[in-house]
KELORO-127860 format. One record per residue (C-alpha): x, y, z. Coordinates in Angstrom, 3 decimals, decimal comma. Each point is the difference from the previous one (the first is absolute). Layout:
// KELORO-127860
SEMI        x        y        z
SEMI        X        Y        Z
...
This chain:
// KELORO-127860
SEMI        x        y        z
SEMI    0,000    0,000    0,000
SEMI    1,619    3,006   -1,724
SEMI   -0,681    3,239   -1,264
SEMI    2,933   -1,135   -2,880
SEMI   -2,132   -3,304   -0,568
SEMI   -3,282    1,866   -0,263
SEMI    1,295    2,702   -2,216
SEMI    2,080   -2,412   -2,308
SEMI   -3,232   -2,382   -0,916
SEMI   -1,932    3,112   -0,267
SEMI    2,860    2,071   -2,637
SEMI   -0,221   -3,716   -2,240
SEMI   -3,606    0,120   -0,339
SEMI   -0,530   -3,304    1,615
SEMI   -2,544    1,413    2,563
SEMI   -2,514    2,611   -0,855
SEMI   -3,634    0,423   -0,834
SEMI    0,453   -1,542   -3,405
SEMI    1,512   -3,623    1,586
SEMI   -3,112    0,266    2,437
SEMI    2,143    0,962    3,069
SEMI   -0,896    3,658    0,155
SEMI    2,671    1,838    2,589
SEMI   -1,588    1,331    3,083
SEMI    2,159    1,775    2,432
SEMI   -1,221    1,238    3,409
SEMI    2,081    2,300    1,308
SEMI    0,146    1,636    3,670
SEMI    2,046    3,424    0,684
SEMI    0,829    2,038    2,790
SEMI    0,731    3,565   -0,233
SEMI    0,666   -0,184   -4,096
SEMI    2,368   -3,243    0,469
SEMI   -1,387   -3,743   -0,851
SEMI   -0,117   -1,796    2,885
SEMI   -1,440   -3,410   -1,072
SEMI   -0,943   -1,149   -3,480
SEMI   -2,103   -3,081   -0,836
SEMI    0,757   -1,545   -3,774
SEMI   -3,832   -1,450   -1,005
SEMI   -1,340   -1,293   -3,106
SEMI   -3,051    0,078   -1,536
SEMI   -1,086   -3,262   -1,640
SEMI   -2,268   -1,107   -2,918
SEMI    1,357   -3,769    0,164
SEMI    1,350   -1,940    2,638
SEMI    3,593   -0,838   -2,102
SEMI    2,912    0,021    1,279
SEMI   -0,809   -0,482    3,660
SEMI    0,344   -3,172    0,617
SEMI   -3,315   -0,326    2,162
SEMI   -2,506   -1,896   -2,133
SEMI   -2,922    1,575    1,278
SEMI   -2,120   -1,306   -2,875
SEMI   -2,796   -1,029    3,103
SEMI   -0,371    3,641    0,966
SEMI   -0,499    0,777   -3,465
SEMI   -2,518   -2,589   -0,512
SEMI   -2,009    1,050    3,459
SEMI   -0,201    3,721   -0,865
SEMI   -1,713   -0,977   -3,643
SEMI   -2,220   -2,125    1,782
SEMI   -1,310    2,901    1,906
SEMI   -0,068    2,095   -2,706
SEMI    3,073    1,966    1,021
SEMI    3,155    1,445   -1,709
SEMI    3,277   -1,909    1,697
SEMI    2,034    2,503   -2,382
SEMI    1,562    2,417    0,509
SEMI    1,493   -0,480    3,227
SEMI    3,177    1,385    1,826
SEMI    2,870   -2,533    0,795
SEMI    3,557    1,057    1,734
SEMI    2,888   -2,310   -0,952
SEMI    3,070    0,462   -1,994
SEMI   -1,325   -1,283   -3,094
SEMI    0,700   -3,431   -1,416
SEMI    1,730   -0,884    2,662
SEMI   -1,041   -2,419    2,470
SEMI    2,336    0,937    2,757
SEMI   -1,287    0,686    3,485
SEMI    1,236    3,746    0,114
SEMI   -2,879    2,236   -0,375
SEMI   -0,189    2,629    2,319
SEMI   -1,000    4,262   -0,025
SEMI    3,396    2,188   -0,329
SEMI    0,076    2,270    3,381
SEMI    3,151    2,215   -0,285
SEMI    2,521   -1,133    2,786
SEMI   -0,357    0,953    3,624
SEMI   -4,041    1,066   -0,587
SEMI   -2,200   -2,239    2,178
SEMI   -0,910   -2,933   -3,015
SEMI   -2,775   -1,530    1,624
SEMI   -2,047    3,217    0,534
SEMI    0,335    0,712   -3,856
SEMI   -0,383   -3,579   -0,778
SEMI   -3,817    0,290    1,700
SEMI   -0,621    3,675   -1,308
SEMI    0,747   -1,569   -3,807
SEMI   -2,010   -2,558    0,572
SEMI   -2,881    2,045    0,988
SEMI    0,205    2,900   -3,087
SEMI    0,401   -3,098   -2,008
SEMI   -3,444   -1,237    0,815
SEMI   -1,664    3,384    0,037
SEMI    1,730    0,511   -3,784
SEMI   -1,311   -3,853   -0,990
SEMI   -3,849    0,833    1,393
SEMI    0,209    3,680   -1,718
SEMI    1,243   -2,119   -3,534
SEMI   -2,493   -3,097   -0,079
SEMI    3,361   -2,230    0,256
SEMI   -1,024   -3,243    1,833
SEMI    2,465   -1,045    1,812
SEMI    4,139    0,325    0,992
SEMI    2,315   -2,337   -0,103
SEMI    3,138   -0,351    1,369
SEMI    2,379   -2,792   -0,800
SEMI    2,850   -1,692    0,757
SEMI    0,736    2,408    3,364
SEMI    2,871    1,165    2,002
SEMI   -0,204   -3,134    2,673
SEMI   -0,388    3,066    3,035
SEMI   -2,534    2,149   -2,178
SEMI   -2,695   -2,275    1,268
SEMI   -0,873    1,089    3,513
SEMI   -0,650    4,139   -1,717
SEMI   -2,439   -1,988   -2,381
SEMI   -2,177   -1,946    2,461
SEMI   -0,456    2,493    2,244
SEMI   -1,178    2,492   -3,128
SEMI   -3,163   -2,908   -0,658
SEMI    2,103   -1,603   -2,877
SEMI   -0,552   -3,686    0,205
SEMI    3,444   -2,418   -0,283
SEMI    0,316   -3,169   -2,775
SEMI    2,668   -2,519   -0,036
SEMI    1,693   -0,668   -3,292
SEMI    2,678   -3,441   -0,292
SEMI    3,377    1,157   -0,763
SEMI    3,106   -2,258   -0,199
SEMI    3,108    1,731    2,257
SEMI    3,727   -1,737    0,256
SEMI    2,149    1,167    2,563
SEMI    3,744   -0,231    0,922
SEMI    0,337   -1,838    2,834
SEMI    3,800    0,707    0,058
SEMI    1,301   -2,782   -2,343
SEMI    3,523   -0,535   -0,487
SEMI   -0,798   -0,660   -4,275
SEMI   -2,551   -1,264   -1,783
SEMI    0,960   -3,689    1,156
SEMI   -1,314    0,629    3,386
SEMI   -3,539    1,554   -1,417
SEMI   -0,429   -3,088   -2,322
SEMI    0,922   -2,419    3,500
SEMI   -3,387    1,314    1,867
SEMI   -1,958   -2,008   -2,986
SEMI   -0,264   -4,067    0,385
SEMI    2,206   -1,591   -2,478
SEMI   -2,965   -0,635   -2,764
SEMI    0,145    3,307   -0,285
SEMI    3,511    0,970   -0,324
SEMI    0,674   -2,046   -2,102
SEMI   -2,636    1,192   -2,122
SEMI    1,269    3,646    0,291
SEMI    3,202   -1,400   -0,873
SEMI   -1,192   -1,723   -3,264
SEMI   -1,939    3,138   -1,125
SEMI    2,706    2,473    0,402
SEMI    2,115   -2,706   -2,404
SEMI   -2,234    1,436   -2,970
SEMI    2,464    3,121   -0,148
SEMI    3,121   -2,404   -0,692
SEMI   -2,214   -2,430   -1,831
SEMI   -0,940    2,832   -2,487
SEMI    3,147    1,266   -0,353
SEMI   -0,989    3,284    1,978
SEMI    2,589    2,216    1,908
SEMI   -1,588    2,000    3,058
SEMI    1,098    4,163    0,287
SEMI   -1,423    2,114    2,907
SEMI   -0,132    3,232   -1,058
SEMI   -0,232    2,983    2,176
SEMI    1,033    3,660    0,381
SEMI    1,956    1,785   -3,523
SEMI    0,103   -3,505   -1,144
SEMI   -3,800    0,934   -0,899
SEMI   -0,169    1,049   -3,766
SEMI   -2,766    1,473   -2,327
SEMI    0,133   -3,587   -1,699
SEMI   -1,033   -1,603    3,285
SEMI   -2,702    2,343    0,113
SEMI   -1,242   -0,761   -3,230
SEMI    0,281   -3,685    0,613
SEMI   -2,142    0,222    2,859
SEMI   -2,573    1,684   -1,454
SEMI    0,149   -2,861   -2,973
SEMI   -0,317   -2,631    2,778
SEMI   -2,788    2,171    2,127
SEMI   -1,851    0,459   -3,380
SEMI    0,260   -3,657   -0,534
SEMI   -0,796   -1,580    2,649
SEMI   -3,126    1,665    0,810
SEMI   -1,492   -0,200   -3,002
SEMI   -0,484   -4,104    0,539
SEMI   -2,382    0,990    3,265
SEMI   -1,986    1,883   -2,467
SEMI   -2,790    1,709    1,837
SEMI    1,619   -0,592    3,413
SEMI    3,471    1,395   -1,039
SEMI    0,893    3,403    1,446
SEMI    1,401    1,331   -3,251
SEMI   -0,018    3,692    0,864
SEMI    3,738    1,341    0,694
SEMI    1,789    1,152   -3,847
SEMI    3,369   -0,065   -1,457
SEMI    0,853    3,113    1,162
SEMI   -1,019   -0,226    3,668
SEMI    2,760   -3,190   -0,108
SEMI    2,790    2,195   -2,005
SEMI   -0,253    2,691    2,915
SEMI   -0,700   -2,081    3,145
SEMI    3,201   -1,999   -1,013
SEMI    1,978    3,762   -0,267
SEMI   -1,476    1,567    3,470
SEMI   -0,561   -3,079    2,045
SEMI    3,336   -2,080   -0,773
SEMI    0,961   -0,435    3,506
SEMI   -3,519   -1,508    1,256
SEMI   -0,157   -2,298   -3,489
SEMI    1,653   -3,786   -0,324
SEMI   -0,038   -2,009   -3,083
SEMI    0,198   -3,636   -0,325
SEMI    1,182   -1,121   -3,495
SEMI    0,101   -3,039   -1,643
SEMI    2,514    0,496   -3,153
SEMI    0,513   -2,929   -2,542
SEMI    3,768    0,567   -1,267
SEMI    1,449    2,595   -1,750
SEMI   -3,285    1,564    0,520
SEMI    0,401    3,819    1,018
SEMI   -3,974   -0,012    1,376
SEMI   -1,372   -2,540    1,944
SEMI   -2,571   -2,706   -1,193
SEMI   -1,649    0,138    3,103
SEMI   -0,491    3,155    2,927
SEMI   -1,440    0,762    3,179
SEMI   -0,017    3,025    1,415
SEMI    0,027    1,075    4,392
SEMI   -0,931    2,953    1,771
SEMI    2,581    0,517    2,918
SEMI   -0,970    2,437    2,890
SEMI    0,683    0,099    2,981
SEMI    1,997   -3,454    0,626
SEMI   -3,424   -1,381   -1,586
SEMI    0,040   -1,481   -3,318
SEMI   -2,790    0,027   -2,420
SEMI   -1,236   -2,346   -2,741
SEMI   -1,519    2,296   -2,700
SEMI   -0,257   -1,695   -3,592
SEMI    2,326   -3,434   -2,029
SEMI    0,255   -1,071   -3,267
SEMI    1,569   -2,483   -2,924
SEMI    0,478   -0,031   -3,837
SEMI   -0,756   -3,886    0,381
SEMI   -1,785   -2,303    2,116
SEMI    2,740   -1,623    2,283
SEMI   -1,616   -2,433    3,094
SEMI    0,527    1,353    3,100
SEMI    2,225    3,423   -1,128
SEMI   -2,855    1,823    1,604
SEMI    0,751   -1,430    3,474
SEMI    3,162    0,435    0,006
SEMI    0,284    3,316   -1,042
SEMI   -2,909    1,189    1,593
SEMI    0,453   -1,959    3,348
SEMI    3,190   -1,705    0,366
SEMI    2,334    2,436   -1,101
SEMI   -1,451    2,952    1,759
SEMI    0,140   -1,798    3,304
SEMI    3,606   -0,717   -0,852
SEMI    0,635    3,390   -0,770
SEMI   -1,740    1,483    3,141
SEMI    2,007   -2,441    2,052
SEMI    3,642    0,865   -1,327
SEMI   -0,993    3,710    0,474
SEMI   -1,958    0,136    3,866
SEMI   -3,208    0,433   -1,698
SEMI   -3,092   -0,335    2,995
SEMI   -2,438   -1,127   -2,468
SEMI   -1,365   -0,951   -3,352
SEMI   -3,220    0,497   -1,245
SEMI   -0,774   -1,710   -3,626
SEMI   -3,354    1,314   -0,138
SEMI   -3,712   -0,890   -0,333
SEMI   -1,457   -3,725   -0,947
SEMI    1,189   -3,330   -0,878
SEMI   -0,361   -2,397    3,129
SEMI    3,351   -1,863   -1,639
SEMI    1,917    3,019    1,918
SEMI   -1,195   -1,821    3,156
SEMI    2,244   -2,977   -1,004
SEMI    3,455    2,186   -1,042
SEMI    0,162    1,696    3,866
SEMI   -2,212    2,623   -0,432
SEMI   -2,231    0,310    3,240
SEMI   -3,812    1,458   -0,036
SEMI   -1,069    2,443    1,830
SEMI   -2,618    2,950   -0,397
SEMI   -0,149    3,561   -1,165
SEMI   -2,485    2,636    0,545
SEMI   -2,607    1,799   -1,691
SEMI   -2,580    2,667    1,210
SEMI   -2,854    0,353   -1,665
SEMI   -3,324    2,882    0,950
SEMI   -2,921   -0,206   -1,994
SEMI   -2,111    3,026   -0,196
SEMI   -3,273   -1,924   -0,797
SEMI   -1,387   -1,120    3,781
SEMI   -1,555   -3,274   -1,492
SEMI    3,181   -0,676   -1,263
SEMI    2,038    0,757    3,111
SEMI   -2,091   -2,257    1,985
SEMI    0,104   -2,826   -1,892
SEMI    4,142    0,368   -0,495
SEMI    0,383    0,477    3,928
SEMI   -2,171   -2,999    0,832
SEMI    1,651   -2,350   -2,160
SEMI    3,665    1,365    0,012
SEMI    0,574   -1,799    3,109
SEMI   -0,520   -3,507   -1,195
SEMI    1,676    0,857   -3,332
SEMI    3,327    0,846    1,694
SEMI   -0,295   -3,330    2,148
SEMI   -0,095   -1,999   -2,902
SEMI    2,731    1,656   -1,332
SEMI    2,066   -0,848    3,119
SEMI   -0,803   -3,063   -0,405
SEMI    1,233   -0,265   -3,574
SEMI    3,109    1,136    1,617
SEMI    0,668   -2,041    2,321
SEMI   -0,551   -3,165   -2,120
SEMI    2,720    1,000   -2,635
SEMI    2,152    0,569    2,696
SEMI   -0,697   -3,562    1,755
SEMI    0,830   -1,241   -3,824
SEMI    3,283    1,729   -0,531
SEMI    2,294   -2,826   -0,841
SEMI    2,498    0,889    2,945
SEMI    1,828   -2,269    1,765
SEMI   -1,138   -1,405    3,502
SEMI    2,140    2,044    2,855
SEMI    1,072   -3,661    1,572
SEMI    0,477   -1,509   -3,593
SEMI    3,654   -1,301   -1,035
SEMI    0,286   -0,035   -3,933
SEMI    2,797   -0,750   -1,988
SEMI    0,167    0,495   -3,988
């Protein structure tokens, strides 16, 4: 969450009124200087935000209501848990926090906008929403964190020995292909990697078809890999004598946190995804005292490769009071039965048994 990040998706034309995420900023000043600013967007579609809220959709046109449009807070596209209003530093950020979220209800019921939305939160942002009458859902998120390992040996020794030896195998597909791995980082970050990427991006999310998130262009990758270098790693897989690689992925890096964003390959290859999207990363984060990984939404198979679930948090207010009620009634159970979910892909992780002895 960035003023940098905002501005840069917002100079490329990826977010706007015309892609259906119309920029709303609330902003709060004090004597002529901002004090607190809250990025919003207005939708007209529910792309690009990860929250599949096709039953909300379907309810309101059962009552004969418009679901759209609707205000949602996030940093678009992204489904990392980092959402949160920007209070300038040493102002009191809760009492903002609840005065935003008040003139953003009053602006909503003034607009005929049914509802706000915000997802993927800062995890201590949720205590200022509760107590302003927004009500909390769970979302499943997969999280791996360091737990200190010496090298990448001692991660792939917490799984039993099925399953290290099936890491083992799939990471052979790099050698078996004739593939050399290059992380790439820092000035080692060209224009051609950026245009790579956006080949790969392009690619890939056109074979999800209406559930791809196909929004960021060419040019939001050519500057994001000139004014973010330092947060960015690349993961390429380069056949020889090739200059560009066959295959990418690309990490966010902030704060000791590192993010998987978006992977790709000129050919099908079983299992390249895995390892460059999970193995490698966690490889990476362990030779360089990285606290954790997280490869991003969906695909219970990250479950089996170390990745642990856990939840994130949305906050949602509905202006419609039928439609409040019903969502407070029923949120309860919903977010049970999404701790449940939890806690049975945990139970299934293929680790190995703390009193186990295993050999290979």
């Amino acid at each position: 969450m960035s003023y940098k990040w905002f501005a840069l998706l917002e100079d490329t034309n990826t977010i706007g009124d015309h892609t259906g995420w119309g920029i709303r900023i609330l902003t709060v000043c004090r004597d002529g200087s901002m004090v607190a600013a809250c990025p919003l967007f207005l939708k007209s579609h529910s792309d690009g935000e990860f929250s599949y809220d096709f039953a909300w959709q379907e309810f309101y046109q059962m009552l004969g209501l418009h679901y759209y449009p609707k205000i949602v807070g996030m940093s678009p596209f992204s489904p990392v848990p980092v959402y949160h209003f920007l209070v300038k530093q040493g102002e009191n950020e809760a009492m903002y926090s609840r005065y935003c979220l008040e003139q953003i209800k009053l602006f909503c019921s003034t607009h005929n906008i049914s509802g706000i939305h915000y997802y993927f939160t800062d995890p201590g942002w949720g205590t200022v929403c509760r107590e302003s009458g927004y009500a909390m859902m769970l979302h499943h998120r997969y999280l791996w964190q360091n737990s200190n390992y010496p090298d990448f040996n001692a991660f792939l020794d917490t799984f039993n020995k099925n399953q290290r030896k099936n890491i083992r195998k799939e990471m052979q597909c790099l050698e078996k292909n004739n593939l050399t791995v290059r992380f790439i980082s820092g000035n080692d970050i060209t224009a051609d990697y950026a245009d790579s990427m956006y080949d790969f991006y392009e690619q890939t999310n056109q074979k999800y078809g209406t559930w791809s998130c196909l929004f960021l262009n060419r040019d939001f990758f050519k500057k994001m890999f000139q004014e973010f270098k330092k947060n960015i790693l690349l993961i390429g897989a380069f056949s020889r004598n090739n200059i560009l690689p066959d295959a990418m992925s690309f990490f966010i890096l902030h704060n000791r946190k590192l993010y998987g964003r978006y992977w790709g390959s000129s050919t099908f290859i079983p299992h390249l995804h895995f390892t460059l999207c999970y193995y490698l990363p966690v490889k990476w984060a362990i030779d360089n005292n990285i606290d954790s990984f997280d490869p991003g939404v969906g695909a219970i198979h990250k479950s089996r490769r170390g990745f642990v679930s856990s939840a994130s948090h949305s906050y949602h207010f509905f202006l419609d009071d039928r439609i409040r009620s019903v969502f407070d009634e029923n949120i309860r159970q919903i977010n049970m039965y999404i701790r449940d979910d939890i806690s049975i892909l945990n139970e299934a992780m293929p680790l190995k048994r703390k009193d186990a002895v295993e050999n290979d």
